[in-house]
C-alpha positions as CSV (number, residue, x, y, z in Angstrom):
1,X,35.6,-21.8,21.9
2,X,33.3,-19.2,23.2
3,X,33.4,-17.0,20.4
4,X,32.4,-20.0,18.0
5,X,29.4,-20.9,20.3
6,X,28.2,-17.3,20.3
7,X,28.7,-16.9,16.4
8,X,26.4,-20.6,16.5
9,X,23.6,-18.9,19.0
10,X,23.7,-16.0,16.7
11,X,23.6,-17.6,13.4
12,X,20.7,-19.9,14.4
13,X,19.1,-16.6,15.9
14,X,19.1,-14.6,12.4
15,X,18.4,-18.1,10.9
16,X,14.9,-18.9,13.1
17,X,13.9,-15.1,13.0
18,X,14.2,-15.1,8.9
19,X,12.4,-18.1,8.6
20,X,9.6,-16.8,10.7
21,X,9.4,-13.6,8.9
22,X,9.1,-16.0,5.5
23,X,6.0,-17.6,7.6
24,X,4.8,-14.3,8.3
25,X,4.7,-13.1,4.5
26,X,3.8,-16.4,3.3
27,X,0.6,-16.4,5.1
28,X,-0.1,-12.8,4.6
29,X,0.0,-12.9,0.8
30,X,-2.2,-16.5,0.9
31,X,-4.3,-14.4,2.5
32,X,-5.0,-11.4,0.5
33,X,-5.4,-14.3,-1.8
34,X,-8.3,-15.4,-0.1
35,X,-9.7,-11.6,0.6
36,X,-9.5,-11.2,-3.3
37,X,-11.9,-14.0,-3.9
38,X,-14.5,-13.3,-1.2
39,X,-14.8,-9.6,-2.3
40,X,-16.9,-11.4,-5.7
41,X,-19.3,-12.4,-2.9
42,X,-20.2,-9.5,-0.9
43,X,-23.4,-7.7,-1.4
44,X,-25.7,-5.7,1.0
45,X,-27.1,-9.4,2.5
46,X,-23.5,-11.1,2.9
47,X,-21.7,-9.9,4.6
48,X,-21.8,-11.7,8.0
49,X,-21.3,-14.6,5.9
50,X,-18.4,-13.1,4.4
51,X,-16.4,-12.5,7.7
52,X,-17.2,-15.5,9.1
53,X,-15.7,-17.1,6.1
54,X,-12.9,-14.9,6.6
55,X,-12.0,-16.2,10.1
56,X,-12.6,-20.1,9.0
57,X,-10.3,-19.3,6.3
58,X,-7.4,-17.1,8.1
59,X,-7.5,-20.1,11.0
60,X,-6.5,-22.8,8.5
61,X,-3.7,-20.3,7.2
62,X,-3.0,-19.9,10.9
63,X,-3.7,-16.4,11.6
64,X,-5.9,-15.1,14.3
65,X,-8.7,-12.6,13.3
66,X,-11.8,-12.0,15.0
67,X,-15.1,-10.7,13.5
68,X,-14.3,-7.7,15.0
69,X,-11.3,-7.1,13.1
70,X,-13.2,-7.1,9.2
71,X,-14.6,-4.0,8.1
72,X,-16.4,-4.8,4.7
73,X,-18.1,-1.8,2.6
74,X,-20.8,-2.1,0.0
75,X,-21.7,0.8,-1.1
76,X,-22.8,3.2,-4.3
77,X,-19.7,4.9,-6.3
78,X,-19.5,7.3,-9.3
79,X,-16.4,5.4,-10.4
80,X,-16.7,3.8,-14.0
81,X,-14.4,1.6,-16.2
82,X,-12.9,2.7,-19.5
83,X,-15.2,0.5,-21.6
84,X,-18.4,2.1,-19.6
85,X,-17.1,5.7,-20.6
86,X,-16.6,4.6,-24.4
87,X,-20.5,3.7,-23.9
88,X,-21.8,6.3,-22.2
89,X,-23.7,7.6,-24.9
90,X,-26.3,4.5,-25.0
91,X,-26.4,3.4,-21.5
92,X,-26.1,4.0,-18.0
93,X,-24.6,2.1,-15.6
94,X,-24.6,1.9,-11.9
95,X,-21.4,0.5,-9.9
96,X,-20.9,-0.5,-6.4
97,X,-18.0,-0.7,-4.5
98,X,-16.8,-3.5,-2.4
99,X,-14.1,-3.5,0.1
100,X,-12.9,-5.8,2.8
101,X,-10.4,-4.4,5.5
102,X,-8.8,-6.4,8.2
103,X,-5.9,-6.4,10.5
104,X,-3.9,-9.0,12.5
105,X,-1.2,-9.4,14.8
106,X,1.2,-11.5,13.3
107,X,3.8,-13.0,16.3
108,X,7.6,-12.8,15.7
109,X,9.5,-14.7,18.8
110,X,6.1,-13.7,20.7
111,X,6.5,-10.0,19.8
112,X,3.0,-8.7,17.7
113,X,3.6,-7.3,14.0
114,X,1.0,-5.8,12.9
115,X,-0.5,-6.6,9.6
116,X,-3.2,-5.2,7.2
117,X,-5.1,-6.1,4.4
118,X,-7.5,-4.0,2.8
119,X,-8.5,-4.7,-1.3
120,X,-11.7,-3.2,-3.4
121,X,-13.3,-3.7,-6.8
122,X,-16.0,-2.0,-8.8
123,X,-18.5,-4.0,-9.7
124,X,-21.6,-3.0,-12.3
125,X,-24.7,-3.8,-10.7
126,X,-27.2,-2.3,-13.5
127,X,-26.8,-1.4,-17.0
128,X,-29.6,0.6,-18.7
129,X,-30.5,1.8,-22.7
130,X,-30.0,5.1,-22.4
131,X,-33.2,6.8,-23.9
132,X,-32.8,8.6,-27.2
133,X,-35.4,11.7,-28.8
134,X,-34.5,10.5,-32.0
135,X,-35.0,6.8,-31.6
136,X,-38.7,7.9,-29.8
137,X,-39.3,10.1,-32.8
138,X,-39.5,7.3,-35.2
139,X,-41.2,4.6,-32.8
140,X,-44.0,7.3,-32.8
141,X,-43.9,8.1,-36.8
142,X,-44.4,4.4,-37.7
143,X,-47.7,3.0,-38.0
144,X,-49.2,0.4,-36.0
């Protein structure tokens, strides 16, 4: 009888600890869901905006994370996209990179996990004609 009561406790132990880790992943995933989408709305001007929507939205997911915890970077990058190369001849294009890292402690029977997210994109700010001699040449040679 003993035996089968400790083979219970332990089933129900490996069976409460899996399903927590399933939380845990659930709402990490939903998350990086939600990081994904917010990265289309930083710029240099909103950013506190974008943290604080962070938190409201990583509360109703159930996670704890402070302001504290986002590190969000906008900044200049040399880093183009295929389609941009194929065009370099005629224009120039500047790109900005935008990237959100956070971390959270994620609680499994009250012992803190860990977790990060961190996620970037490119994202073309400007695209300019590139100027060409020979195009010049022959806005000059015309007459007025």
């Amino acid at each position: 009888m003993k035996t089968f009561l400790i083979v219970v406790i332990v089933i129900g132990l490996i069976g409460y600890t899996a399903s927590q880790l399933a939380d845990i992943f659930n709402a990490k995933t939903n998350f990086a869901k939600v990081v994904d989408q917010q990265l289309n709305s930083v710029d240099e001007n909103s950013q506190p905006a974008v943290k604080q929507n962070l938190v409201n939205e990583a509360r109703k997911l159930g996670i704890e994370l402070s302001l504290a915890d986002i590190q969000i970077k906008y900044e200049d990058t040399d880093v183009h996209s295929v389609a941009q190369n194929l065009t370099a001849r005629i224009a120039t294009f500047v790109n900005k990179r935008a990237e959100i890292k956070l971390s959270y402690n994620a609680y499994l029977m009250r012992i803190p996990i860990r977790q990060e997210i961190e996620d970037s994109r490119i994202r073309q700010i400007q695209a300019r004609e590139r100027e060409r001699p020979e195009m010049q040449q022959l806005l000059d040679a015309t007459p007025q």
